[in-house]
C-alpha positions in Angstrom: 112.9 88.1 93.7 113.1 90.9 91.6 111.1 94.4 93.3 109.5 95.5 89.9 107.3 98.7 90.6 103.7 98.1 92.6 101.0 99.3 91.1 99.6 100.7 94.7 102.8 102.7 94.7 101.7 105.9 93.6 99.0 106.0 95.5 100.6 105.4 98.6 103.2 108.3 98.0 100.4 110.6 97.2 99.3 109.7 100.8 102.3 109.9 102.6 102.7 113.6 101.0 99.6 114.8 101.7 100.3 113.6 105.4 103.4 115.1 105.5 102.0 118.2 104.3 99.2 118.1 106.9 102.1 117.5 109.5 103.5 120.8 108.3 100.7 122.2 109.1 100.3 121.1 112.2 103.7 122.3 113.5 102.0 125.9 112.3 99.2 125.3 114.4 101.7 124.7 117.4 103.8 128.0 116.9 100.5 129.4 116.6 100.0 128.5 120.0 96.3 126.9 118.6 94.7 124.9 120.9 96.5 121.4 122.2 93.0 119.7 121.8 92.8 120.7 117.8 96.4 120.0 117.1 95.9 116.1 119.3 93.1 115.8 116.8 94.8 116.7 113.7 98.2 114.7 115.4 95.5 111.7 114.9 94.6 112.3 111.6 98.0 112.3 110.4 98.9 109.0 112.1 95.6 107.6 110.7 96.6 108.3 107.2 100.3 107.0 107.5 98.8 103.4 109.6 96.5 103.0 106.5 99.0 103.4 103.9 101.5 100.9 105.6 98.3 99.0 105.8 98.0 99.3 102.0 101.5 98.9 101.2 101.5 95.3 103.6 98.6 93.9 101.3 100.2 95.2 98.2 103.0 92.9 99.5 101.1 90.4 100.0 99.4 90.0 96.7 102.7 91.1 94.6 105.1 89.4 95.7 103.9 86.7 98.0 101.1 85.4 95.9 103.5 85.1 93.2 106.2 83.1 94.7 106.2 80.3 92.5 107.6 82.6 89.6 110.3 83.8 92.1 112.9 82.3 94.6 110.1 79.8 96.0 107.6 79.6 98.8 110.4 80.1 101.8 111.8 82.9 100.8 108.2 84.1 100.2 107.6 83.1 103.8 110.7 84.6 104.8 109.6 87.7 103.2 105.6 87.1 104.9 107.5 86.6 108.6 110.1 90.0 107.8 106.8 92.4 106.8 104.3 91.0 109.2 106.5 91.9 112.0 105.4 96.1 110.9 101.6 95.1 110.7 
């Protein structure tokens, strides 16, 4: 099956660097000595926004490749694929 570009791709990386920019900031806010219950919170927010982008990029899967089996290797490497993915959900 060929991995052609997803068009949920961009969005997901514009996710994953805002996170990692909020993570950044968050290792400030610990040598800043702020306190543990604001950085836990913030800790949460970042591990929010990465679970929902690998939630996004799972369905993207899903509907890209899987849904479209037929035009590629056939349904059991598209269950293949379905068992491989599902096992990060």
């Amino acid at each position: 099956m060929s991995h052609a570009a997803h068009a949920s791709h961009p969005a997901i990386v514009k996710r994953l660097n805002r996170a990692a920019g909020h993570l950044k900031s968050i290792v400030g806010m610990i040598e800043a000595q702020r306190p543990c219950v604001d950085i836990a919170q913030q800790l949460q927010a970042v591990e929010n926004a990465v679970a929902n982008a690998k939630r996004e990029l799972i369905n993207d899967h899903i509907d890209h490749c899987l849904v479209h089996a037929e035009e590629g290797e056939g349904a059991k490497h598209a269950i293949d694929e379905f068992r491989a993915i599902s096992k990060y959900w």
